[in-house]
C-alpha positions as CSV (number, residue, x, y, z in Angstrom):
1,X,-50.4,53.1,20.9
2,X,-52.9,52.5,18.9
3,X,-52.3,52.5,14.8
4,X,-54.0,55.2,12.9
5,X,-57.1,54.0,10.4
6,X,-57.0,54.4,6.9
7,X,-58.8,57.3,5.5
8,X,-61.2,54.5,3.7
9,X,-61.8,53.0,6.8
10,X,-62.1,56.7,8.8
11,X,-65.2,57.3,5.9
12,X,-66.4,54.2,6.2
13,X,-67.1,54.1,10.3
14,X,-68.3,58.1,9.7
15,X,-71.0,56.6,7.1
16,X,-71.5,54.1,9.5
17,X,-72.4,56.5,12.5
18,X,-74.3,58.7,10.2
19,X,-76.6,55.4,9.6
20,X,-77.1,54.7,13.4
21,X,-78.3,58.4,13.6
22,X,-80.7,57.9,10.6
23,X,-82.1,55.3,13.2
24,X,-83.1,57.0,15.9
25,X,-86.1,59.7,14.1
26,X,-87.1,56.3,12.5
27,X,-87.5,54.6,16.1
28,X,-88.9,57.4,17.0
29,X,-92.0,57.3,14.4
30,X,-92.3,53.8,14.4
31,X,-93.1,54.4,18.7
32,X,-95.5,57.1,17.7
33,X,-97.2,55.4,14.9
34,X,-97.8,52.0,17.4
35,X,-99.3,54.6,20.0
36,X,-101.7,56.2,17.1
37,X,-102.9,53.3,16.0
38,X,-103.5,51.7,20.1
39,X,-105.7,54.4,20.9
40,X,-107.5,55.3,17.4
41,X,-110.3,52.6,17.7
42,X,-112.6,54.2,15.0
43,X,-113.1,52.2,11.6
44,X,-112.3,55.1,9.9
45,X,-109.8,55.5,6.4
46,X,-106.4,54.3,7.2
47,X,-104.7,56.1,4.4
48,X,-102.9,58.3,6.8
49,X,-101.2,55.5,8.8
50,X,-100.5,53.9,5.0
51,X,-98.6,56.8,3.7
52,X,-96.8,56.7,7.4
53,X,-95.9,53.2,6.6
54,X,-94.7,53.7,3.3
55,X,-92.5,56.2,4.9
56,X,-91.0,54.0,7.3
57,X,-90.0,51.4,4.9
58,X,-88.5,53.9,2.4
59,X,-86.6,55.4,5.9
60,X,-85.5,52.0,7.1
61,X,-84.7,50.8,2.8
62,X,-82.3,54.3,2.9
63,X,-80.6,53.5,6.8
64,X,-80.0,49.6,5.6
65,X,-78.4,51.2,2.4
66,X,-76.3,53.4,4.3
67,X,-75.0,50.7,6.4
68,X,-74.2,48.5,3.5
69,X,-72.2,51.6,2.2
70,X,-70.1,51.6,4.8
71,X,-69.6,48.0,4.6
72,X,-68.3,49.1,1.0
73,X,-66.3,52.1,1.6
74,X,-64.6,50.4,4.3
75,X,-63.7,47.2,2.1
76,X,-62.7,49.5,-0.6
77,X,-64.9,49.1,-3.0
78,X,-64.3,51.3,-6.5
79,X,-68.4,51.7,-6.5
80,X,-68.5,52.5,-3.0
81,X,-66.6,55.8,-3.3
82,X,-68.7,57.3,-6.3
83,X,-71.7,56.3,-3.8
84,X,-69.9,57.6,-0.8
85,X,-69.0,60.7,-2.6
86,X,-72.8,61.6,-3.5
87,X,-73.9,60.8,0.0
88,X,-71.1,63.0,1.3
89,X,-72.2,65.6,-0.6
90,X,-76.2,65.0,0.0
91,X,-75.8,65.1,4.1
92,X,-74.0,68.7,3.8
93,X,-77.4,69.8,3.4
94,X,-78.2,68.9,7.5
95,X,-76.5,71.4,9.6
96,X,-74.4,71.6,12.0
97,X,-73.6,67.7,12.0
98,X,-74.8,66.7,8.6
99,X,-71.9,69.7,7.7
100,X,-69.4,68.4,9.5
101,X,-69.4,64.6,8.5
102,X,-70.4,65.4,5.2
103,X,-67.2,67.6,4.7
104,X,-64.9,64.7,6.5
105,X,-66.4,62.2,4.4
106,X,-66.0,64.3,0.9
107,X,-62.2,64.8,2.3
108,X,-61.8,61.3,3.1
109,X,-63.0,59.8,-0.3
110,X,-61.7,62.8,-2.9
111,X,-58.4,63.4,-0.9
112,X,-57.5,60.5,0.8
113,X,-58.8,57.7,-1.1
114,X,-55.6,55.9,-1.6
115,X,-55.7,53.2,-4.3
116,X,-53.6,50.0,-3.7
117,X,-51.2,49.2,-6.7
118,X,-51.0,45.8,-5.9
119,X,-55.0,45.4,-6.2
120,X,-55.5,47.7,-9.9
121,X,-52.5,45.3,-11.4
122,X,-54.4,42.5,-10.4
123,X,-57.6,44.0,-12.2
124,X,-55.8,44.9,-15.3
125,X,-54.3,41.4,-15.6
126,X,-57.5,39.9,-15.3
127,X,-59.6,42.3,-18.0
């Protein structure tokens, strides 16, 4: 049988998921973008396909984050709840699954965030 994860680690694979489904719009665009710009021969302004850029990078800047909070939350990282906490509470706004995840993750991280004595001696010893 297998042993049950830690809520921090629960959070952190939830975050995690939520990044891989960030991906897939941004896959999507990126394919659409590639087939705009193959069959738009004309010389014309390219500030359109710019601004979609820009876009994708600031999409792809936000997923990378995401994935490096997971990392966090899952190493249980002091920083990485506050963060996890506000993205929790930034996908509730993306029903039905944004809801759903954002609500486990809040739980996971206000709730269930279990601090390890052995690791907040260690930082008071060393301050």
């Amino acid at each position: 049988m297998k042993k049950k994860l830690p809520p921090h680690q629960q959070a952190g694979r939830l975050i995690r998921f939520m990044a891989y489904l960030t991906l897939i719009p941004i896959a999507i665009v990126i394919f659409q973008t590639i087939g705009i710009v193959s069959q738009n021969n004309s010389p014309g302004p390219a500030s359109g396909l710019a601004a979609l850029i820009v876009i994708i990078l600031l999409s792809v800047a936000f997923a990378s984050f995401v994935f490096f909070l997971s990392v966090a939350v899952m190493a249980h990282k002091k920083w990485a709840r506050i963060a996890g906490i506000l993205y929790g509470a930034f996908i509730l706004i993306g029903f039905p699954i944004g809801t759903i995840f954002g609500a486990f993750i809040l739980y996971f991280l206000i709730f269930k965030w279990d601090f390890d004595p052995a690791s907040q001696s260690a930082e008071t010893e060393g301050a």
